[in-house]
C-alpha positions as CSV (number, residue, x, y, z in Angstrom):
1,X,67.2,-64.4,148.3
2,X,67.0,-62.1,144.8
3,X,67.1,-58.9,145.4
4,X,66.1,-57.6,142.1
5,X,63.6,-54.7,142.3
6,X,64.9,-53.5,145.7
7,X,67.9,-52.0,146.8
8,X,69.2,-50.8,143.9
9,X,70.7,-53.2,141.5
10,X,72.0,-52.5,138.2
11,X,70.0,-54.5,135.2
12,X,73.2,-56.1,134.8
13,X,73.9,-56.9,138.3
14,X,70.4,-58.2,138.3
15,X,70.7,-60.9,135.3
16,X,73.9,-62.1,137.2
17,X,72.2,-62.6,140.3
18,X,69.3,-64.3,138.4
19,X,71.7,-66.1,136.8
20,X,74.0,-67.3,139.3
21,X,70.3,-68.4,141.5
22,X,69.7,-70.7,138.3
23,X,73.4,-72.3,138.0
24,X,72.9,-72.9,141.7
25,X,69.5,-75.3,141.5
26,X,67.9,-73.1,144.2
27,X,64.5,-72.1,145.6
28,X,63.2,-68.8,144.1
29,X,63.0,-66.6,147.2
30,X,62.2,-62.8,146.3
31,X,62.4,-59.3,148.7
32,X,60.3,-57.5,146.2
33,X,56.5,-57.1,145.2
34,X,56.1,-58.1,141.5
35,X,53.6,-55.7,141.2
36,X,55.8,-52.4,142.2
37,X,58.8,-53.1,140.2
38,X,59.8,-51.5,136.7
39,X,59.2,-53.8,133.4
40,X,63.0,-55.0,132.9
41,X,63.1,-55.7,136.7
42,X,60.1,-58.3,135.9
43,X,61.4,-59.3,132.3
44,X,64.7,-60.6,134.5
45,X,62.5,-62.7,137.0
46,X,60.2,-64.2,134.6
47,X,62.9,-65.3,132.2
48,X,61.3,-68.6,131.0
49,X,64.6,-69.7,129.5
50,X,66.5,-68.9,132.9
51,X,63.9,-70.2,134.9
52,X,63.7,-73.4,133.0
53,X,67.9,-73.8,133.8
54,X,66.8,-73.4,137.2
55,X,64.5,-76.3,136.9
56,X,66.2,-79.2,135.0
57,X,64.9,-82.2,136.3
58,X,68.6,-83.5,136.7
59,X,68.8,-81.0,140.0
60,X,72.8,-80.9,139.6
61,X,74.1,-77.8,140.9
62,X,76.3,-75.5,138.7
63,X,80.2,-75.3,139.8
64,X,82.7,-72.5,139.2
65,X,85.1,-74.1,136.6
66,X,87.4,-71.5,136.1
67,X,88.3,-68.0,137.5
68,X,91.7,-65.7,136.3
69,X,94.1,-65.1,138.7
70,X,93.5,-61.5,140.3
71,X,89.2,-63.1,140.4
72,X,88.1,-60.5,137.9
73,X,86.3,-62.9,135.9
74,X,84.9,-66.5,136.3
75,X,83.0,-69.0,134.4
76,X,80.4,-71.3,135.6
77,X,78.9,-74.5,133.9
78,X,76.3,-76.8,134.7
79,X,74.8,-80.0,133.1
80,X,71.6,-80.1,132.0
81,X,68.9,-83.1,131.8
82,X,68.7,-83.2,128.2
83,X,72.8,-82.9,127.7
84,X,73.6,-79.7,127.1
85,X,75.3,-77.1,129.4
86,X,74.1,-74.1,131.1
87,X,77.2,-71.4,131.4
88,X,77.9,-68.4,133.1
89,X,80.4,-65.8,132.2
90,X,80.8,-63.5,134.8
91,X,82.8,-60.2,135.4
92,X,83.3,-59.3,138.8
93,X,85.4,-55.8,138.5
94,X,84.4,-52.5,139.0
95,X,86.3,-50.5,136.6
96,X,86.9,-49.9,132.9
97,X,85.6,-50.5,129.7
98,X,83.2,-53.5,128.2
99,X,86.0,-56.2,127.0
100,X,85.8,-59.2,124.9
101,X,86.0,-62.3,126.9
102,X,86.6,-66.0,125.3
103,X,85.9,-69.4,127.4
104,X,87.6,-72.3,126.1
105,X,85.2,-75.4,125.9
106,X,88.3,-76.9,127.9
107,X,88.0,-74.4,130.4
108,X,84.2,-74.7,131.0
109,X,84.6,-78.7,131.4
110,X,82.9,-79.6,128.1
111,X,84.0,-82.1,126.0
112,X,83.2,-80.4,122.5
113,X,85.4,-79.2,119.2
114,X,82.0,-77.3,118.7
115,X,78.6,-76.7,120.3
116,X,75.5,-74.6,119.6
117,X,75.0,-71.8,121.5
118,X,72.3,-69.7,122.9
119,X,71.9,-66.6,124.7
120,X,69.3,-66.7,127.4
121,X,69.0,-63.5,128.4
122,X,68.6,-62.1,124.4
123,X,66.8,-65.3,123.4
124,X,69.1,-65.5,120.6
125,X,70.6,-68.4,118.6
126,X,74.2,-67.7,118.0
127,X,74.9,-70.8,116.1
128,X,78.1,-72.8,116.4
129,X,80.9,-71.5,117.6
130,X,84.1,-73.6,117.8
131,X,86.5,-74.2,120.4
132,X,84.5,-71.8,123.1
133,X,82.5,-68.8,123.6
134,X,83.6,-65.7,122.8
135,X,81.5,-62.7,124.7
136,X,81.8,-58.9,125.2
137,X,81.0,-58.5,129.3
138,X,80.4,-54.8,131.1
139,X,82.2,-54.0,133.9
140,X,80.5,-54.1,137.5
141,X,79.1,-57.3,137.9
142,X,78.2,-58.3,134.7
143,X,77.7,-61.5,133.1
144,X,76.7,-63.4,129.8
145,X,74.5,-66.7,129.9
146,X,74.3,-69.5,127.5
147,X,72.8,-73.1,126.7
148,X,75.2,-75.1,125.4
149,X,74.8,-77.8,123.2
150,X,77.5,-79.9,121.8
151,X,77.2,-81.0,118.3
152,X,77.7,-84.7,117.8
């Protein structure tokens, strides 16, 4: 169940748990009214792009492909009907600063020298990057999400 809207979730801890319900191929269940909750709460829950993830007529769950040693941080990847990849970068520690965070296409299971990538939670093209992903995460909870498409 998403708790977004209620108990008091960050925004950021709010796009991981949205994301982390889309890797995961699961039913939307909510413990909110849509009607009482502020704008970004709603903007986070009606993510077409997320949602769509969600949705992908292949069904495949998401998998955790990779986590650092002391679990501060993890990445998530799952295939996607049409080819591409849907990935998670997530931060899981509570203290310090934002840091830059790089996931090897290695590391996320993706056979690609390059791939197209775009942020889902921006709706933003960031073109091709090489090798991996490359993303500034906040502390707390955080995480990035992408589409992933490898370039032939």
């Amino acid at each position: 169940m998403l708790l977004i809207g209620d108990y008091g979730l960050s925004e950021e801890q709010s796009k991981t748990q949205m994301a982390l319900w889309a890797m995961m191929a699961a039913p939307l269940y909510m413990s909110n009214d849509l009607r009482n909750i502020r704008q970004w709460q709603k903007d986070i829950l009606l993510n077409q792009e997320v949602i769509a993830v969600n949705q992908d007529p292949m069904g495949k769950a998401g998998v955790r492909v990779w986590q650092q040693d002391k679990k501060h941080y993890e990445y998530w990847t799952r295939p996607l009907a049409d080819g591409s990849y849907a990935v998670v970068m997530y931060r899981r520690d509570a203290g310090g600063l934002p840091r830059k965070y790089t996931a090897t296409f290695e590391q996320l299971k993706i056979e690609a020298g390059s791939a197209h990538v775009r942020d889902l939670f921006l709706h933003r093209d960031l073109g091709v990057m090489k090798g991996g992903i490359t993303a500034v995460l906040n502390p707390s909870g955080s995480c990035r999400m992408f589409k992933v498409t490898v370039m032939k």
